[in-house]
C-alpha positions as a Python dict, from the first residue, in 0.01 Angstrom:
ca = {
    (1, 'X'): (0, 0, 0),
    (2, 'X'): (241, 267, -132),
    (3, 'X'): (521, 159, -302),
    (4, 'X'): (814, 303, -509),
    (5, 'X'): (910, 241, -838),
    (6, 'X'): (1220, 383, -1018),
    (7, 'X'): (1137, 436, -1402),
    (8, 'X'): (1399, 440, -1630),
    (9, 'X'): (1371, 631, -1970),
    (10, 'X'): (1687, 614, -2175),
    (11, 'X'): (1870, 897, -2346),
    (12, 'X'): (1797, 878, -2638),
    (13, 'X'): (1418, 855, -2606),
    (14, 'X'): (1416, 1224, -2430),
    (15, 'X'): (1597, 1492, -2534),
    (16, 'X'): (1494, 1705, -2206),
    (17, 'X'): (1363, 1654, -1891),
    (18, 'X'): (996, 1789, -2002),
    (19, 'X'): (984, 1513, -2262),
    (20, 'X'): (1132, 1232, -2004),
    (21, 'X'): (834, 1341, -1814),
    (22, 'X'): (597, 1292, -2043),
    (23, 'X'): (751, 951, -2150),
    (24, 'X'): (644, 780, -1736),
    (25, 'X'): (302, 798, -1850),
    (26, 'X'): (340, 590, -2179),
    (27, 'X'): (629, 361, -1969),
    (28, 'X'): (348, 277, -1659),
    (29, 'X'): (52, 225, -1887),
    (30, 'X'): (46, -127, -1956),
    (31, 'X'): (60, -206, -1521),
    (32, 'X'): (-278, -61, -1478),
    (33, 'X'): (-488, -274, -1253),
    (34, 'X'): (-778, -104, -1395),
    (35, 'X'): (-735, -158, -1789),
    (36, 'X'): (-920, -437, -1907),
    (37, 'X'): (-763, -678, -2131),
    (38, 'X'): (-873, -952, -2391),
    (39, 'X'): (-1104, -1144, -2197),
    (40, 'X'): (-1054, -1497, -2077),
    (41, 'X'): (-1110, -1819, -1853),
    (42, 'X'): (-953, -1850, -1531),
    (43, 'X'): (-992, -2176, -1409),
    (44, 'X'): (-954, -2184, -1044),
    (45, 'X'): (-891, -2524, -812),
    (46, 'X'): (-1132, -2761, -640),
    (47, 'X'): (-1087, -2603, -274),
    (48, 'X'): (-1181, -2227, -452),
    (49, 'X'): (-1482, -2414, -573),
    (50, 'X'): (-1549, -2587, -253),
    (51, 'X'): (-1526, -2275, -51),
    (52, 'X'): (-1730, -2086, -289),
    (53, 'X'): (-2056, -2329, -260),
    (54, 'X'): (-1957, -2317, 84),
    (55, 'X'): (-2070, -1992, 138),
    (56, 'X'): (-2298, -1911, -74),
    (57, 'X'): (-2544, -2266, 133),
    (58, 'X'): (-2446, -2093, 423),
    (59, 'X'): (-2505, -1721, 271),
    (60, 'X'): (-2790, -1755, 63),
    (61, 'X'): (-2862, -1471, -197),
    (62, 'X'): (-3072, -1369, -472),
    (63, 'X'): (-2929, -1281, -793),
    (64, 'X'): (-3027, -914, -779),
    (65, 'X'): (-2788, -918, -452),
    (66, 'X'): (-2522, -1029, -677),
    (67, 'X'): (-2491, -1361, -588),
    (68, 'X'): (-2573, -1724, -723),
    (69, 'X'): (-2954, -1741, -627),
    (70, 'X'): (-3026, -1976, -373),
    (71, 'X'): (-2977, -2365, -403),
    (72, 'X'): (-3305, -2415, -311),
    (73, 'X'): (-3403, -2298, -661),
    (74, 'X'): (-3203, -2574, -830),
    (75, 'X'): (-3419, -2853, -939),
    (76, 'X'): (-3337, -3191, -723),
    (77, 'X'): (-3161, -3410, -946),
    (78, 'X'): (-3079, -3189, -1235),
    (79, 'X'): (-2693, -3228, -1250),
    (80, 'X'): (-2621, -2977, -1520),
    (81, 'X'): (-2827, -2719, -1349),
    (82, 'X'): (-2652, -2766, -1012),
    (83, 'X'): (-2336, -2737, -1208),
    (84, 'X'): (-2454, -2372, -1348),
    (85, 'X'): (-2521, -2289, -962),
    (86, 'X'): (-2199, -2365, -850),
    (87, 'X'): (-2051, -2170, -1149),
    (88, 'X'): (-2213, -1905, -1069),
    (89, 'X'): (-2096, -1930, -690),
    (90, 'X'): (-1738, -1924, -832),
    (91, 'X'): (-1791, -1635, -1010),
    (92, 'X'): (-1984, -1429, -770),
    (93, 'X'): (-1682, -1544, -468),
    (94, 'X'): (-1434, -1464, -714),
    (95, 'X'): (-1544, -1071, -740),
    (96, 'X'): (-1677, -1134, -1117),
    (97, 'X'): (-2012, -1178, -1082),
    (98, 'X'): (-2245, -1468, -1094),
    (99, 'X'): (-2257, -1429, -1475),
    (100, 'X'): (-1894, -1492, -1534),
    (101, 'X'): (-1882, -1861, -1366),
    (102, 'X'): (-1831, -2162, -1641),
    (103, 'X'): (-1832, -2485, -1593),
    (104, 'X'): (-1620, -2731, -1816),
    (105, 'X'): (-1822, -3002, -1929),
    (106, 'X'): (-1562, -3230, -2075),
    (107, 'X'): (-1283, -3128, -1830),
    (108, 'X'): (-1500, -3118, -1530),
    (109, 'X'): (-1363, -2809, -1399),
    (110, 'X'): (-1473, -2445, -1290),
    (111, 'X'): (-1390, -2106, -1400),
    (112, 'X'): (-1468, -1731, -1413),
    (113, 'X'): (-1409, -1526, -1719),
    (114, 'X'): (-1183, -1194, -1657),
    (115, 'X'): (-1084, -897, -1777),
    (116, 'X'): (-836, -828, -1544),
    (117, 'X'): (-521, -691, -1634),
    (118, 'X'): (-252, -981, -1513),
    (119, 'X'): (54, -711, -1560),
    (120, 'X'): (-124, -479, -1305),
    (121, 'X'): (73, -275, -1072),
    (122, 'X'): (-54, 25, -980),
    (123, 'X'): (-389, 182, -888),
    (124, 'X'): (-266, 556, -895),
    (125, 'X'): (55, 694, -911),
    (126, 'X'): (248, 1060, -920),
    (127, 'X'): (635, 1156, -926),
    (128, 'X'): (816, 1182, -607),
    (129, 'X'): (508, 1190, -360),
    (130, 'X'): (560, 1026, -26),
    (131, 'X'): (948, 1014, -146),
    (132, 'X'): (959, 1372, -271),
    (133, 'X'): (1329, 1473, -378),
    (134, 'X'): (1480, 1176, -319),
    (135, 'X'): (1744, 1220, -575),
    (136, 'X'): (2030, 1492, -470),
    (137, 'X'): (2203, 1660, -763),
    (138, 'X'): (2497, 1819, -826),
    (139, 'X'): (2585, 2192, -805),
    (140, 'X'): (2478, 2385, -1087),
    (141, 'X'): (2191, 2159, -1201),
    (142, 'X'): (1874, 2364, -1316),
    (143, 'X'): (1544, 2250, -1145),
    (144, 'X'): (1186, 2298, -1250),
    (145, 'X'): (895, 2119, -1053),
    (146, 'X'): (558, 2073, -1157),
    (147, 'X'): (267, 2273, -1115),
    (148, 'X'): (80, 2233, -783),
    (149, 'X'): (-243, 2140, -793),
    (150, 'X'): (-527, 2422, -765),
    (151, 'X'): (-720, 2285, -425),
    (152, 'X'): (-378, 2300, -325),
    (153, 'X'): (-199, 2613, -410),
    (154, 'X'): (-510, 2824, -310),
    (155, 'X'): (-439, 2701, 76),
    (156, 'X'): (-85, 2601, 107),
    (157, 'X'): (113, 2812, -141),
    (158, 'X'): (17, 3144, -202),
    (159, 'X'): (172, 3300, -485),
    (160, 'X'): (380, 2982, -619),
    (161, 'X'): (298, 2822, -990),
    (162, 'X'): (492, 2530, -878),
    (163, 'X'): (557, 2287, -614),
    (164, 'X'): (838, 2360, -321),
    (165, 'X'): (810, 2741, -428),
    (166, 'X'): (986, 2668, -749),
    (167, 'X'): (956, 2766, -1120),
    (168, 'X'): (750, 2536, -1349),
    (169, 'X'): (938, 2276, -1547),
    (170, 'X'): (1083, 2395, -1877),
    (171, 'X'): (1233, 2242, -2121),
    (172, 'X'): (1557, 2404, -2021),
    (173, 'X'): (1546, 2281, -1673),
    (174, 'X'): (1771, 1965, -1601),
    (175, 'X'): (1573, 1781, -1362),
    (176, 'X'): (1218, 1792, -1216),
    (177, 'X'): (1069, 1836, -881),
    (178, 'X'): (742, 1634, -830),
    (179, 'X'): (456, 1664, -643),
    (180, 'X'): (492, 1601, -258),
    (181, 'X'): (197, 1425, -31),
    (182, 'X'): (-141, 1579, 35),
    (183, 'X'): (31, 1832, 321),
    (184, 'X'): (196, 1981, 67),
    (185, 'X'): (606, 2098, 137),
    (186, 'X'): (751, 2236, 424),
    (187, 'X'): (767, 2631, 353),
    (188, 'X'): (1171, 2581, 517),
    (189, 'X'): (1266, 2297, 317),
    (190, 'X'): (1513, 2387, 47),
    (191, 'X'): (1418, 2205, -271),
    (192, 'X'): (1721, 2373, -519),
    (193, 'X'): (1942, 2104, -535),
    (194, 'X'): (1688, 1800, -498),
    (195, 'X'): (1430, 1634, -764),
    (196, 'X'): (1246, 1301, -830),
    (197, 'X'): (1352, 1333, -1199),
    (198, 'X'): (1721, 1399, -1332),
    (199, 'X'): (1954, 1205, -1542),
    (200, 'X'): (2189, 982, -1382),
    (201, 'X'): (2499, 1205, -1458),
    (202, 'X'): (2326, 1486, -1245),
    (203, 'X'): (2290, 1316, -952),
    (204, 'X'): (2544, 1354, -650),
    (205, 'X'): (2555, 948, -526),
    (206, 'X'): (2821, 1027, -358),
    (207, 'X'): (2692, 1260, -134),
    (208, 'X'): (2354, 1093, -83),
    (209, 'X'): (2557, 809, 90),
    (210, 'X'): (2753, 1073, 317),
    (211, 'X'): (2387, 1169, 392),
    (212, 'X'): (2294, 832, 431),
    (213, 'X'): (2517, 674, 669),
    (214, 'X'): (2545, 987, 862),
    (215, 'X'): (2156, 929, 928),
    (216, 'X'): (2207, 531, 1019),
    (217, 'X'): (2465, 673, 1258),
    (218, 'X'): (2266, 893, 1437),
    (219, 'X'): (1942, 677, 1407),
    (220, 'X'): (2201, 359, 1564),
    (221, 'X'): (2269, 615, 1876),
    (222, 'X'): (1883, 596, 1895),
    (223, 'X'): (1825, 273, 1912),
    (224, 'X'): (2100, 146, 2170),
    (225, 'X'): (1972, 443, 2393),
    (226, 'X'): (1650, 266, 2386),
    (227, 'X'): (1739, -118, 2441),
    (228, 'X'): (2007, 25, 2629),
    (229, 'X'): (2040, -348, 2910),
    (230, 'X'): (1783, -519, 2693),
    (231, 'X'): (1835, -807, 2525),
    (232, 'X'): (1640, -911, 2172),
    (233, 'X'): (1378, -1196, 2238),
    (234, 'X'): (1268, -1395, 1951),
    (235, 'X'): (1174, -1248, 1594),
    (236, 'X'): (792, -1256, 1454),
    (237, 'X'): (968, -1475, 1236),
    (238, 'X'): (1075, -1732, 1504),
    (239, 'X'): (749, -1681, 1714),
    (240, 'X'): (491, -1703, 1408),
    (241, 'X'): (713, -2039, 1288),
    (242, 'X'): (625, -2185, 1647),
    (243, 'X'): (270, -2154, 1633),
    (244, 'X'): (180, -2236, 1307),
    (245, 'X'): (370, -2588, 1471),
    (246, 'X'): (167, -2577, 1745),
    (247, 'X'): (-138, -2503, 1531),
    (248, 'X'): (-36, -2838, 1336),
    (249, 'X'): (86, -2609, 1031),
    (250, 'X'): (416, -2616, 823),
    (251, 'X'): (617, -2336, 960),
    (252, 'X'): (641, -2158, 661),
    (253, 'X'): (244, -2175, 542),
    (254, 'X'): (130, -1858, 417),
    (255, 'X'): (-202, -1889, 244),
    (256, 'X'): (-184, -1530, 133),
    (257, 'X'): (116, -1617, -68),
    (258, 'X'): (-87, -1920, -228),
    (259, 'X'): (-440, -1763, -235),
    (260, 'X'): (-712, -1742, 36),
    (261, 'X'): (-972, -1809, -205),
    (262, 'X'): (-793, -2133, -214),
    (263, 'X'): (-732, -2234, 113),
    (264, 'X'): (-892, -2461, 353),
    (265, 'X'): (-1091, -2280, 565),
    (266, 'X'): (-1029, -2451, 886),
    (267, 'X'): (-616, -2427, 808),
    (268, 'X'): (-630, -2031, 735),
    (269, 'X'): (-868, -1994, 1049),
    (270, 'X'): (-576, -2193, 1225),
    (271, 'X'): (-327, -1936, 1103),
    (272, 'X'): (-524, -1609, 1168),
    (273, 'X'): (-459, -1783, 1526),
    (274, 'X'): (-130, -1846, 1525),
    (275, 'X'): (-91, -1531, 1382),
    (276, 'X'): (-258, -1359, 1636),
    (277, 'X'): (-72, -1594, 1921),
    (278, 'X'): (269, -1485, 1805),
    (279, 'X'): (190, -1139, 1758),
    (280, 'X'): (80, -1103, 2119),
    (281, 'X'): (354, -1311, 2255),
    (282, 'X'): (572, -1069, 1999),
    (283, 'X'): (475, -760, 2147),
    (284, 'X'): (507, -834, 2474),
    (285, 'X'): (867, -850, 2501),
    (286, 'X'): (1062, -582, 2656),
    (287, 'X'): (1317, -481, 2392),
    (288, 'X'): (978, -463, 2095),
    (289, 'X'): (835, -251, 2391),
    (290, 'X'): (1124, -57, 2342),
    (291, 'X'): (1151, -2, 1981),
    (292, 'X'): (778, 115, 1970),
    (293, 'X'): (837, 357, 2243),
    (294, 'X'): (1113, 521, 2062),
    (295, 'X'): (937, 495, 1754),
    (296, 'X'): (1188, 268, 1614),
    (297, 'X'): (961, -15, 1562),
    (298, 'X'): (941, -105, 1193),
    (299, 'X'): (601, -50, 1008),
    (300, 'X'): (654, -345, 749),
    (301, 'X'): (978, -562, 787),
    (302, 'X'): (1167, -763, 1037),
    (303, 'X'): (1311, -521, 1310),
    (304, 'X'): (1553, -793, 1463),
    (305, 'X'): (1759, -815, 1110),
    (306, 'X'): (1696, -446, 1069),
    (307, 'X'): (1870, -376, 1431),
    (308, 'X'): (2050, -680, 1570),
    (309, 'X'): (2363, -603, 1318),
    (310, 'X'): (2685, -418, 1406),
    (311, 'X'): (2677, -38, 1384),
    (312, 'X'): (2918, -59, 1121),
    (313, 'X'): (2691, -318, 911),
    (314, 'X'): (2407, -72, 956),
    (315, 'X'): (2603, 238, 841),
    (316, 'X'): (2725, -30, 541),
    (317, 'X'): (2368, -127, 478),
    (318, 'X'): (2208, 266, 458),
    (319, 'X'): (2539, 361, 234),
    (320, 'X'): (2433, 76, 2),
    (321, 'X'): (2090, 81, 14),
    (322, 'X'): (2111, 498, -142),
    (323, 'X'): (1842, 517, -439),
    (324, 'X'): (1687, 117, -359),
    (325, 'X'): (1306, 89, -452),
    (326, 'X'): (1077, -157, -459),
    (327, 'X'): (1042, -210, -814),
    (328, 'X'): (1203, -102, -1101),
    (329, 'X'): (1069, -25, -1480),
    (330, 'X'): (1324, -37, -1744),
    (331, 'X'): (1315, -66, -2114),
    (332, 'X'): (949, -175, -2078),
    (333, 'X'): (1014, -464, -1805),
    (334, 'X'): (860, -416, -1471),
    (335, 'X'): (1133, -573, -1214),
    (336, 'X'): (961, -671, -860),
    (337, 'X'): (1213, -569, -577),
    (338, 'X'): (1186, -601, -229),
    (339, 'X'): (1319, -383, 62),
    (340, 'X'): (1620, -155, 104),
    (341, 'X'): (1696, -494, 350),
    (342, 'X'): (1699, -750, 102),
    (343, 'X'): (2055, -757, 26),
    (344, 'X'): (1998, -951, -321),
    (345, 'X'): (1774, -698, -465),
    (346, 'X'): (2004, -413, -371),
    (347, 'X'): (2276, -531, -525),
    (348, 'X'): (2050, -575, -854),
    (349, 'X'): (1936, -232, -842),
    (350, 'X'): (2296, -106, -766),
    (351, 'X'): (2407, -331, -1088),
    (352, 'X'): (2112, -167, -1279),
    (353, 'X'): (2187, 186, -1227),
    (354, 'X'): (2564, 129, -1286),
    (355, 'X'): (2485, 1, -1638),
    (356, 'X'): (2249, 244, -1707),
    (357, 'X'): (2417, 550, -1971),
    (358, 'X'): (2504, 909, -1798),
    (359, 'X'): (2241, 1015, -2009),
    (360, 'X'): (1937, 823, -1907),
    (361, 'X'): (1709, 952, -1686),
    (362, 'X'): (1619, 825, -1339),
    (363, 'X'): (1225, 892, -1222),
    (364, 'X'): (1141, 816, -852),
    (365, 'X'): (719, 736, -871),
    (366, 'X'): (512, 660, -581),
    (367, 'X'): (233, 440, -617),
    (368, 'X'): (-59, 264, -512),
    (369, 'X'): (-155, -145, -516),
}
């Protein structure tokens, strides 16, 4: 999933907007999902280890196909052997490998040793991408952009060092221009006055929110065009709620929130269901049939909070929501956000970038978890 993340480097550790630039590397380092840590011992629950001996009597596999050798090959009777099976069943369900399993002798519990990086965030990321010059400055302010890749330029941008046709960051440019998505920029779009890099005092806040509500406006003409005589039926909140009930589950269950490796299998197959139930039963309804046809239908979200407000709380909310993203790095803290609809978290990134110095600089990343 692509996310955003807005990375803060302060004034005083960038003199220029090449050097703030070369500061989001160092900043995103440590949330690499792929650097390996210290390793250690993750000890995982009895339903994990359940689940993992589970499958691997019903799935039976030789150690050269990465699994836990079948049980079969374990000795009748020989306890501590049996033990070093199911160890290595943890490890091999765990996505370790049957050689990192342990088994606790004197606690009596399972494990899997890790290298995993628990501060992980990202898989890749670039500047601006998918949200490519998000941030509107003021008059005057001189842009750069970075250079556009070669399988790139050779197709898409004859001619141009740089990305949206203009010159290549220097250090005398104000703000930077980042890379867009693999399409490349539209040859009309006017990229002058926009970046995904600038310092807060460059950017025109003020006018993104003119921008902003003027877009909820016409996008609120859209959608009561298209329910125009249709009522809202229930939410996929509301629906999913009532058949996990049915499906004898607490309405708010979630075992991807609290692990799948540790769930029950009979309760998650009982929620894929339920699930699936309220989904149909979701979709069905006139006024979702609506929304999808006018391509209003949110991707990720809740589409009745999204739409069932006022137009004046949805202007409110797109005014307010200028500059939210879904996570935040600052002075070496990564801050996990939600959605430009979670009211709490945009007032805590409004109350973030009001504190933040005229100076500092404001990045806008894209990445991938």
């Amino acid at each position: 999933m692509h996310k955003t993340v807005m990375v803060v480097i302060r004034a005083d550790e960038a003199a220029n907007a090449v050097e703030a630039l070369d500061l989001i590397d160092e900043k995103l380092a440590k949330y690499d999902e792929n650097l390996s840590v210290p390793e250690r011992v993750e000890w995982v629950t009895e339903q994990e280890v359940v689940n993992a001996t589970a499958y691997y009597k019903e799935h039976p596999t030789t150690i050269d196909d990465y699994g836990p050798g079948p049980l079969s090959d374990v000795p009748e009777g020989n306890l501590e052997a049996f033990h070093d099976w199911q160890a290595r069943c943890v490890g091999a369900f765990l996505g370790n490998g049957p050689e990192s399993g342990v088994y606790d002798e004197t606690e009596g519990r399972f494990g899997c040793r890790t290298t995993y990086n628990t501060d992980g965030r990202w898989d890749w990321y670039q500047l601006g991408g998918r949200w490519h010059g998000e941030l509107l400055l003021k008059k005057g302010v001189a842009v750069g952009a970075l250079p556009e890749p070669a399988w790139r330029t050779a197709l898409s941008s004859p001619g141009h060092e740089a990305t949206a046709g203009l010159p290549v960051a220097k250090e005398h440019h104000q703000a930077i221009v980042g890379l867009s998505g693999t399409g490349g920029d539209d040859p009309s779009a006017d990229m002058t006055s926009r970046a995904d890099l600038a310092r807060k005092r460059d950017i025109d806040f003020a006018q993104m929110r003119v921008l902003a509500a003027q877009g909820a406006d016409l996008a609120y003409d859209q959608y009561e065009q298209a329910t125009a005589g249709i009522e809202p039926g229930p939410s996929m909140r509301e629906l999913t709620a009532k058949h996990l009930r049915l499906a004898g589950l607490d309405e708010n269950y979630d075992p991807y929130r609290e692990g799948v490796m540790s769930t029950d299998p009979n309760k998650l197959e009982r929620y894929q269901e339920a699930r699936m139930q309220a989904g149909a039963e979701y979709r069905a309804q006139p006024w979702v049939q609506a929304l999808q046809n006018a391509n209003l239908q949110l991707w990720f979200g809740d589409s009745h909070s999204y739409w069932t407000v006022s137009r004046e709380e949805f202007v409110a909310r797109a005014e307010r929501a200028v500059l939210v993203t879904a996570d935040v790095l600052i002075d070496g803290v990564w801050r996990d956000g939600e959605t430009s609809a979670d009211t709490q978290w945009v007032a805590e990134q409004a109350r973030i970038i009001e504190n933040l110095d005229d100076d500092d600089w404001i990045a806008i990343v894209d990445y991938h978890s």
